[in-house]
N, CA, C and O atoms as CSV, one atom per row, in Angstrom:
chain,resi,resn,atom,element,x,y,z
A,1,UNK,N,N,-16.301,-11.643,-0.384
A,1,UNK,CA,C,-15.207,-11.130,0.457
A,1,UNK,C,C,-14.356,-10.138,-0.332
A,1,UNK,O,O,-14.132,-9.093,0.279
A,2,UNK,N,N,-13.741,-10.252,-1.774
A,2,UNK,CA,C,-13.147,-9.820,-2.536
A,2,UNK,C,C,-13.695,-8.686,-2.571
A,2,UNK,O,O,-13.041,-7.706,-2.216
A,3,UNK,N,N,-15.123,-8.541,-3.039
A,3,UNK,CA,C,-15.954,-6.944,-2.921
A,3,UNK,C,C,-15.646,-5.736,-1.447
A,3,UNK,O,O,-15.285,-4.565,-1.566
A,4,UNK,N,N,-15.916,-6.450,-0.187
A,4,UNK,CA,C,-15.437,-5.593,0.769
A,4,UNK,C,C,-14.685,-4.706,0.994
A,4,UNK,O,O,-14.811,-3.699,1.691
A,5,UNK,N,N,-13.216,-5.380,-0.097
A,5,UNK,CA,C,-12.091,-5.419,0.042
A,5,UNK,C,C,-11.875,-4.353,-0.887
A,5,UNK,O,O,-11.197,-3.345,-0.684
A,6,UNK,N,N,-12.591,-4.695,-2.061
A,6,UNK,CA,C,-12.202,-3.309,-2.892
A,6,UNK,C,C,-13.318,-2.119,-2.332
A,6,UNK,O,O,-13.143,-0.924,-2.572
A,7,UNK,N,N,-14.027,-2.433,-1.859
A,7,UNK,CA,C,-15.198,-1.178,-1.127
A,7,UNK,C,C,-14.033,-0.336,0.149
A,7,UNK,O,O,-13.880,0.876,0.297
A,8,UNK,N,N,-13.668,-0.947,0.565
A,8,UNK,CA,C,-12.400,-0.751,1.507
A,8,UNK,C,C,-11.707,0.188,1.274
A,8,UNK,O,O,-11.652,1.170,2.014
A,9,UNK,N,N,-10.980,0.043,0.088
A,9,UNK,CA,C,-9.919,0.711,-0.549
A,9,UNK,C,C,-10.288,2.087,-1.271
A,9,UNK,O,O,-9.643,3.115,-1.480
A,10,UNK,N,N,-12.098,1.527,-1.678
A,10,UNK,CA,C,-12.368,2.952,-2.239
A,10,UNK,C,C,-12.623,4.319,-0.997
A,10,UNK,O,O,-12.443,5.515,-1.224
A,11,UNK,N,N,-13.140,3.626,0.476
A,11,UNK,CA,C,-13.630,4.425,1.483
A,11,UNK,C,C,-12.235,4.877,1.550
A,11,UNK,O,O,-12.094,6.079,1.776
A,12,UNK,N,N,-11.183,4.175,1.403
A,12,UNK,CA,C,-9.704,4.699,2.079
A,12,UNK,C,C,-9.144,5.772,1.273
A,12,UNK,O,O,-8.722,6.844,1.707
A,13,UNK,N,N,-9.186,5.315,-0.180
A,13,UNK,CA,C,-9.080,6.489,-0.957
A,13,UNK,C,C,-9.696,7.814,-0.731
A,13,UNK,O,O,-9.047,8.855,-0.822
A,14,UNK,N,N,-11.306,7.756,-0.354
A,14,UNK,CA,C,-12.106,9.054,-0.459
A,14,UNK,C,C,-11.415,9.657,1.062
A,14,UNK,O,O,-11.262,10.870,1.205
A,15,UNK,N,N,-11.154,9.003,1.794
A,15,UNK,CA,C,-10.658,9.855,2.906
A,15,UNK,C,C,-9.619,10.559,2.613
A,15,UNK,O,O,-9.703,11.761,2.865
A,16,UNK,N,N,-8.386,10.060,2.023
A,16,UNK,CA,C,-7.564,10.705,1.427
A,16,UNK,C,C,-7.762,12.184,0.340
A,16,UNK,O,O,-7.223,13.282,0.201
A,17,UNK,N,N,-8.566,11.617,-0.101
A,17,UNK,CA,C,-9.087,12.796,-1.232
A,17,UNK,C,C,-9.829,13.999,-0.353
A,17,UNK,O,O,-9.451,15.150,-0.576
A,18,UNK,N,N,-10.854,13.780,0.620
A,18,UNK,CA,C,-11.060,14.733,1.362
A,18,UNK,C,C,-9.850,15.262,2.466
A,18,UNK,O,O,-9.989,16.443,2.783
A,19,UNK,N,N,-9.061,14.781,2.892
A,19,UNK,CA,C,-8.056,15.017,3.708
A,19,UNK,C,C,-7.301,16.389,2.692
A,19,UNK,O,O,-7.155,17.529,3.133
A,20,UNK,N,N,-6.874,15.924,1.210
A,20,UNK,CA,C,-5.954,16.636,0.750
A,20,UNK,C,C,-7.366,17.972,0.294
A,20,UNK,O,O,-7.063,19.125,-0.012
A,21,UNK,N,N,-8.499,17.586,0.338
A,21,UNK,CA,C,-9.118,18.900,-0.272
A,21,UNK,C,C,-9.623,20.017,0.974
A,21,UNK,O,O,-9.913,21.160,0.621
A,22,UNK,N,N,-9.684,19.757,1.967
A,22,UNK,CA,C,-9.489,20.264,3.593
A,22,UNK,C,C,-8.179,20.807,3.616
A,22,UNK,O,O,-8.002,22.022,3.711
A,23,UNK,N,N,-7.084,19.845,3.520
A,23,UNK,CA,C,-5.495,20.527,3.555
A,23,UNK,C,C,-5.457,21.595,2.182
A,23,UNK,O,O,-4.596,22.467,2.287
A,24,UNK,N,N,-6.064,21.623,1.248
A,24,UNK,CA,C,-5.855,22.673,0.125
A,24,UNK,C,C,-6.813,23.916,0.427
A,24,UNK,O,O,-6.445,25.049,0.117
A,25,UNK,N,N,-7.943,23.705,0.986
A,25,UNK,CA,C,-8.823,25.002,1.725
A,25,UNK,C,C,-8.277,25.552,2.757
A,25,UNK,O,O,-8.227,26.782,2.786
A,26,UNK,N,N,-7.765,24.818,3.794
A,26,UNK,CA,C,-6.800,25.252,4.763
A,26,UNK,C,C,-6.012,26.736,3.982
A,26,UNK,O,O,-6.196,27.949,4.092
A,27,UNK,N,N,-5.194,25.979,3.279
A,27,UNK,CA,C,-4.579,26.679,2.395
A,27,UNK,C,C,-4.453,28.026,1.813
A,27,UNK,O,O,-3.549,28.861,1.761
A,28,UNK,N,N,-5.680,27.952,1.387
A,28,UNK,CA,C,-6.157,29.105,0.257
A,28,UNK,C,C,-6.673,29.835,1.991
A,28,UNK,O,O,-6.433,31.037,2.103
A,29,UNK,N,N,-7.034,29.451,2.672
A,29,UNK,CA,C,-7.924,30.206,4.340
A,29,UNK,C,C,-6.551,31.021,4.347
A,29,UNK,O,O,-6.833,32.170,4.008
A,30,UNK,N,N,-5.332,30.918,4.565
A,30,UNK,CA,C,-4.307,31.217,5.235
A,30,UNK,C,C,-3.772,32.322,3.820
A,30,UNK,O,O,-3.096,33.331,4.021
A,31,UNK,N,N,-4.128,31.981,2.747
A,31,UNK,CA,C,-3.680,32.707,1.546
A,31,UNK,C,C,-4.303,33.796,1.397
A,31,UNK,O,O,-3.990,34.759,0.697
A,32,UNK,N,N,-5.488,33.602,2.275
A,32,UNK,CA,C,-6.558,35.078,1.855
A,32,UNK,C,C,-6.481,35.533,3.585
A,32,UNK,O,O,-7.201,36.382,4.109
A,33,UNK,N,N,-5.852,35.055,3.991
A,33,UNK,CA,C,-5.626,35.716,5.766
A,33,UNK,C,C,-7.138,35.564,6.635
A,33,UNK,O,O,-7.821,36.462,7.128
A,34,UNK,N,N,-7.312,34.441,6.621
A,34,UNK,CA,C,-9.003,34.282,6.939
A,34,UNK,C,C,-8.950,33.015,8.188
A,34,UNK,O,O,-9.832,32.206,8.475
A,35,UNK,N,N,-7.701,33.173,8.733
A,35,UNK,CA,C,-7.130,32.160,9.843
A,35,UNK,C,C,-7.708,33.049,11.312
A,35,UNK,O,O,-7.476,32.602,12.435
């Protein structure tokens, strides 16, 4: 059960990590006028 739990946390993390690397391409899209 304990394993799930940290498997959990890692899927939750990687979403986060792709969320902020999408929100930082966003970014740089709008920095180079490519919106």
């Amino acid at each position: 059960m304990r394993i799930s739990v940290i498997q959990m946390e890692i899927e939750d993390g990687n979403k986060k990590e792709n969320i902020q690397k999408a929100l930082s391409y966003i970014e740089k899209c709008k920095n180079d006028d490519f919106v």
